[in-house]
N, C-alpha and C positions, 0 to 999 in steps of 0.2 A: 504494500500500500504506500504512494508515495508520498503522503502526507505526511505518514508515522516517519519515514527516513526525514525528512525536508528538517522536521522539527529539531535536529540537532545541528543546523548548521552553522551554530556560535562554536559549536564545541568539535572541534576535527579531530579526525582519527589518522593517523600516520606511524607507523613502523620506526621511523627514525629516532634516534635517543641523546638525550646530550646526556653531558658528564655530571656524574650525579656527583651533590655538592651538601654535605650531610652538617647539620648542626651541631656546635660542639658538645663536647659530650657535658660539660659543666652547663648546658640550657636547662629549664627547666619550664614543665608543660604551663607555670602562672605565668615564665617569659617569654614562651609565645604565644599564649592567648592573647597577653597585653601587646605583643607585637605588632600581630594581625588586627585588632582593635584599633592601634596606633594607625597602621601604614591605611584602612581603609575609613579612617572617621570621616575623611574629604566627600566620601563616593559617594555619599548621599542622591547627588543631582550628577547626570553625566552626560556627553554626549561624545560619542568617535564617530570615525570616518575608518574606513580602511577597502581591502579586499577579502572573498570569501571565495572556497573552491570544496564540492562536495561531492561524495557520491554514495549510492547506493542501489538498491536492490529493491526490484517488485516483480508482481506477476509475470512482467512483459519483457524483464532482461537488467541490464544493469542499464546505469545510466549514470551522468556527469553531467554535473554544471558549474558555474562559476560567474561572480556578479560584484558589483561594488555594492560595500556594506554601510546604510545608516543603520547607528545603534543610539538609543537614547534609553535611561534609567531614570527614575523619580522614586525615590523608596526602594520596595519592593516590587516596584512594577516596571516593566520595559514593555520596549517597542524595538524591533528591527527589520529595516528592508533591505531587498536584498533587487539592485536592478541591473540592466547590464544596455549600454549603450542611450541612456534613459529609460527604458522601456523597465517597464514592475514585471518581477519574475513571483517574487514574495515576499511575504509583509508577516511577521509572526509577534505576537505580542501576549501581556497575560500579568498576572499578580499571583498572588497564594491564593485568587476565589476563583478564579476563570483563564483560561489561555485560549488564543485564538489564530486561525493561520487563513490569510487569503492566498487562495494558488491559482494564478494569472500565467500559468504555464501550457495549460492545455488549451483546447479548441473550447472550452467551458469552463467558466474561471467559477471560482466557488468560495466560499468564509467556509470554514470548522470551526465551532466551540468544542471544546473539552476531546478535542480525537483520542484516538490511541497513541500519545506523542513520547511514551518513554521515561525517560529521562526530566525531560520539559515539561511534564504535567507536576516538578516541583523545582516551582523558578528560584526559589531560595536557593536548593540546592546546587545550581543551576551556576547559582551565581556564586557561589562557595569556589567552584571545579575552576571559574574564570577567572577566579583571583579577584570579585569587585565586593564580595562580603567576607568578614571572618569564619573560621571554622565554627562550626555551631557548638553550642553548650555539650558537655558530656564526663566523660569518664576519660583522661588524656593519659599516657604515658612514654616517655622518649625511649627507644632501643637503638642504642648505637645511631643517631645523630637522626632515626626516625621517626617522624609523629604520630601516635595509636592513636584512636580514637573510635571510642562508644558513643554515640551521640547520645538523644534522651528520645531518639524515635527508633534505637538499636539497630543502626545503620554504622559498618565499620568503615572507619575513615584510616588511611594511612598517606602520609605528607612529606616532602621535603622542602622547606625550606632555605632561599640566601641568606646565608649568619649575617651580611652587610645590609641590603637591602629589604630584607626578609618576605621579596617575593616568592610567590610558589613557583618548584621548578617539575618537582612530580608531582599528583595527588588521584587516587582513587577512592571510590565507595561501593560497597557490596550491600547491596539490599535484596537479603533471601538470598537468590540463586542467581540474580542483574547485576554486573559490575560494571562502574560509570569511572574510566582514567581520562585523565587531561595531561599531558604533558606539554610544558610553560618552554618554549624552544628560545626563546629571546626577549626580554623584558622593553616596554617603556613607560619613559615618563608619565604621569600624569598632571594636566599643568593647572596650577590653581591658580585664582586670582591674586592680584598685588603682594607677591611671591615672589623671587627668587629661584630659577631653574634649579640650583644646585639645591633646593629645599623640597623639590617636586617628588611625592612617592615615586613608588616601581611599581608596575603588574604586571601581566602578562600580555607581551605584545603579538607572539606570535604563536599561536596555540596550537595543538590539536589531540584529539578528543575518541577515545574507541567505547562502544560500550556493547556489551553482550548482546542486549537486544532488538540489534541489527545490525546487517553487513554492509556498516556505513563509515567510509573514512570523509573526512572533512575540515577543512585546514581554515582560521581564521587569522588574517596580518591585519593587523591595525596599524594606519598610518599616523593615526590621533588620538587621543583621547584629553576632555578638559573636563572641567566642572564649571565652566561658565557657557551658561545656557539660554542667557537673557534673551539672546537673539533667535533663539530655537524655539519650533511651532509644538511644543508639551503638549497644551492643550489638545491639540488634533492630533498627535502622533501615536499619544497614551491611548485613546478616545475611541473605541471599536465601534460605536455608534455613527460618530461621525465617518470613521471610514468606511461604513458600509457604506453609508448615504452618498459618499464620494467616486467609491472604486464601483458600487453597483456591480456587485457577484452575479452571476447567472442562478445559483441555488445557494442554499444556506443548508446545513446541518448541524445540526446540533448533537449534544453529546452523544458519544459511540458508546457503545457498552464492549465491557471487554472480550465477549464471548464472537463480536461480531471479526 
C-alpha cells in the first residue's frame, strides 16, 4: 500500500554507517537527559528546507521517488511537503490526535486520516528518531558509552550520542516485534534568532531511517533548519482543513483499520 510506505519519508532507511562515537563512560543517564532537554529546548517552532529521496514496496512493484522537502513543527504537530519541480507529490502532517497524508501522485489524488502509517501514526516518536524532541521519560541506563532505555509506554530505546554536541548519531526502538532505527549520517546547525552561529544547537542533518514494517529505505538532507518562522504560513500549513479546501483531493478516507 503506498500510503503506509510514503509515511516515512522524514525518516530514511540506508545501509550505510558512520563511525560510531560512544559517550564517555563517566556520562551518566540525568546527563543526558538534561543534554537532550538542553540541545532541543529551541525546537519548539521550526521550519527546514532541504531534499528527500524514498522508496518502497506495494502491490505493483517497487518504486522510487524523490522531491524537495518543506518541513515545519509547532509543538507536537508538523507538517511536511514533499514537491518536485513545483508540482505537490505529498503533503503529510498530524499531532498525537490525528495524522494525515495527501497523495497527488496518482491519476486520483486523495487525503488519508489515521492510515496504516507505521511508525508515523506516533509523531512524538517520530520526532524522538529525528533528533527535534528528547528521549522520552523512562527507565535509562549507559552500557559502554550506550543509551538503554525503557520508556513508560515499554518501548526499548537504544542511542548514541556526540559527547561534544550531543547530537544523535544512532538510535533505534522496538515496539513488540516493529523496530524503528535512524541513523544521524551528518549533523547541522540549527539557527536561532539574535544568536550567534557558534551558539547554534546540532541535529541531525542528514538522516536515514529503516524500520521493520516495511521494505522502505528513504534518505532525508536538510539544507536548513531555523526557528524563526515569523514569515512562514503555520496557520495553513498545520491546518488539514484548510488544505483540503485548497488541494481539493478526488476522495477522502478516513481511518483504516488494521485488519484492512
Amino acid at each position: 500500500m503506498r500510503i503506509f510506505f510514503l509515511l516515512f519519508c522524514v525518516f530514511a532507511g540506508c545501509s550505510q554507517k558512520s563511525e560510531l562515537v560512544t559517550l564517555p563512560a563517566s556520562h551518566t543517564p540525568t546527563e543526558v537527559q538534561k543534554a537532550q532537554r538542553t540541545r532541543t529546548a529551541e525546537f519548539d517552532e521550526l521550519v527546514g528546507r532541504g531534499v528527500v529521496e524514498f522508496h518502497w514496496t506495494d502491490d505493483s512493484g517497487n518504486h522510487r521517488e524523490q522531491g524537495d522537502l518543506d518541513f515545519w513543527k509547532q509543538g507536537d504537530t508538523i507538517s511536511l511537503r514533499v514537491s518536485k519541480l513545483g508540482e505537490l507529490l505529498l503533503w503529510f502532517g498530524g499531532d498525537k490526535n490525528e495524522h494525515w497524508l495527501f497523495d497527488m501522485l496518482g491519476d486520483e489524488t486523495s487525503l488519508t486520516f489515521d492510515g496504516n502509517n507505521g511508525m508515523f501514526s506516533d509523531i512524538a516518536t517520530a520526532l524522538v528518531l529525528l533528533g527535534l524532541a528528547p528521549l522520552p521519560n523512562g527507565s535509562m541506563k549507559i552500557e559502554k558509552g550506550v543509551v538503554i532505555l525503557v520508556d513508560t509506554n515499554g518501548n526499548d530505546w537504544a542511542a548514541t550520542f556526540d559527547p561534544i554536541s550531543h547530537r544523535p548519531l544512532e538510535m533505534s526502538v522496538r515496539s513488540g516485534e516493529d523496530v524503528s532505527s535512524a541513523l544521524h549520517r551528518k549533523g547541522i546547525q540549527v539557527e536561532l534568532a539574535n544568536t550567534h552561529e557558534i551558539y547554534w544547537p546540532m541535529t541531525g542533518g542528514l538522516i536515514d531511517v529503516t524500520d521493520t514494517r516495511g521494505d522502505t529505505e528513504i534518505k532525508i538532507a536538510f539544507s536548513s533548519l531555523s526557528t524563526i518562522v515569523e514569515d512562514e504560513p503555520m496557520g495553513r500549513v498545520l491546518d488539514s482543513a484548510y488544505l483540503r479546501k485548497a488541494l481539493n483531493p478526488d476522495v477522502v478516507y478516513q481511518k483504516v483499520n488494521e485488519d484492512d
